[in-house]
C-alpha positions in Angstrom: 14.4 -6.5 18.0 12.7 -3.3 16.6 14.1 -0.6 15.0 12.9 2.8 13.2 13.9 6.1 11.8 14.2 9.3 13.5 10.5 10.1 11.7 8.8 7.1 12.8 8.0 6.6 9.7 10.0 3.3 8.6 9.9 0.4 11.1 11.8 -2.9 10.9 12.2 -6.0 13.1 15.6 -8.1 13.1 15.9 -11.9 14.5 19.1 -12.6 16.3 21.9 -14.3 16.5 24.0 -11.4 14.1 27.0 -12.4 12.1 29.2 -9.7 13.6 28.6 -6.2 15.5 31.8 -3.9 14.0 32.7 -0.4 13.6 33.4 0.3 10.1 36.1 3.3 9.4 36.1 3.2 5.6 35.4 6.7 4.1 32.1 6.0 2.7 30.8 4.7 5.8 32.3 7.9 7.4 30.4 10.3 4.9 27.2 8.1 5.1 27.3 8.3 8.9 28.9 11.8 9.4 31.1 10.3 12.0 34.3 8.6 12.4 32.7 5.4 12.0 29.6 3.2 11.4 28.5 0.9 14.4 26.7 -1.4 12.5 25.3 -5.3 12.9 25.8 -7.6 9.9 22.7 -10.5 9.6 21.5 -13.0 7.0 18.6 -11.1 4.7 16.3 -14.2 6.1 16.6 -12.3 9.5 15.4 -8.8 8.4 11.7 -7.4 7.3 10.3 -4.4 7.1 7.6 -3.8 9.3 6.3 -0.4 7.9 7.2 2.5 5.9 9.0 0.5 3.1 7.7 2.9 0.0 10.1 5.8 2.2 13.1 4.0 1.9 16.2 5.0 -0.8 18.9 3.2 -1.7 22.5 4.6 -2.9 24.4 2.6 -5.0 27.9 3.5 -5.2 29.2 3.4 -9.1 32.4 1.6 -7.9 31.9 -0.5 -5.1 31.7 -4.1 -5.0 29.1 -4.7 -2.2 28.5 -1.3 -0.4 25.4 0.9 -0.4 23.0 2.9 1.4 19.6 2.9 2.2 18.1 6.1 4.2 14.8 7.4 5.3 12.9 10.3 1.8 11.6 11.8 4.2 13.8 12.2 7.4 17.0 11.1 6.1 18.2 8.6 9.0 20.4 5.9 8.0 18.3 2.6 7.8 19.2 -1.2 7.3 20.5 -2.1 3.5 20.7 -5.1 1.6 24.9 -6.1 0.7 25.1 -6.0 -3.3 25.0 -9.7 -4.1 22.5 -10.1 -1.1 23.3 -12.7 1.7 23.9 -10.2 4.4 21.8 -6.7 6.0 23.9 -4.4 7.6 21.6 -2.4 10.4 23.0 0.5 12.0 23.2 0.0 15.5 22.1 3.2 16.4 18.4 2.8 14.4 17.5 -0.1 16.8 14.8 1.3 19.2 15.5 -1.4 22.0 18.8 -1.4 24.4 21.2 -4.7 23.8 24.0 -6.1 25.9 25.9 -7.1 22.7 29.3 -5.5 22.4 31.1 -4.5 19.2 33.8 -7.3 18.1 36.1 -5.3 16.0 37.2 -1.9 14.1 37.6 -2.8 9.9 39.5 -0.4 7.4 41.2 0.9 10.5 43.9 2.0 8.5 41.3 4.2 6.9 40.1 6.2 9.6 39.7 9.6 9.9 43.2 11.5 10.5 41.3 13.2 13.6 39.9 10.6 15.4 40.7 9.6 18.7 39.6 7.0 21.4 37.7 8.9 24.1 38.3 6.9 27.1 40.4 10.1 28.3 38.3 12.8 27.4 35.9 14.1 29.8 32.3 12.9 29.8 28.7 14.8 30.2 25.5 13.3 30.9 24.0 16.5 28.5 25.2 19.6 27.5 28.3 20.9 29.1 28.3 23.7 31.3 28.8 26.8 29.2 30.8 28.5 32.0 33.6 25.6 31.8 
């Protein structure tokens, strides 16, 4: 599977299987995301390359934690795939993958975490684009 940046200009291929498709509510996953959680896949390094655009990506280490960081597009700023501290593991966010899957995320982590506001949307209503703006 292929994914890319919102510029184009970093590409990157994964090989499946993944270790675990989860929704990650910790804060710094919130701020990095700018959302109430992270979608993201977990795979072994071995399963990960860079296919273009490699010179554009930063990396964010936090001071004090153990094994997270960040990498991101210089010149757009989309989130991209980063290497766990200690390697072993990439996390990919979902949402940079250019290709449709069927898989289906297996769990929420640091739910105790989340954001004070969020809340599932299975009753809320639901738009195909833009609402209305006479509603």
């Amino acid at each position: 599977m292929q994914g890319s940046c919102l510029c184009q200009g970093v590409t990157y291929c994964i090989e499946l299987p993944l270790k675990v498709f989860q929704y990650c509510h910790c804060s710094r996953c919130r701020k990095f995301s700018g959302s109430a959680y992270a979608a993201n896949l977990v795979i072994p390094t071995a399963q990960f390359r860079w296919l273009s655009g490699e010179e554009l990506v930063g990396r964010y280490e936090h001071p004090t934690a153990k094994y997270y960081a960040t990498c991101f597009c210089q010149h757009c700023g989309s989130s991209l795939p980063w290497e766990v501290k200690g390697g072993g593991n990439v996390v990919v966010p979902a949402g940079t993958l250019d290709e449709e899957f069927a898989l289906k995320p297996q769990r929420n982590i640091f739910w105790d975490s989340r954001a004070t506001w969020y809340e599932e949307t299975n009753g809320m209503d639901k738009f195909s684009e833009f609402p209305s703006s006479k509603r």
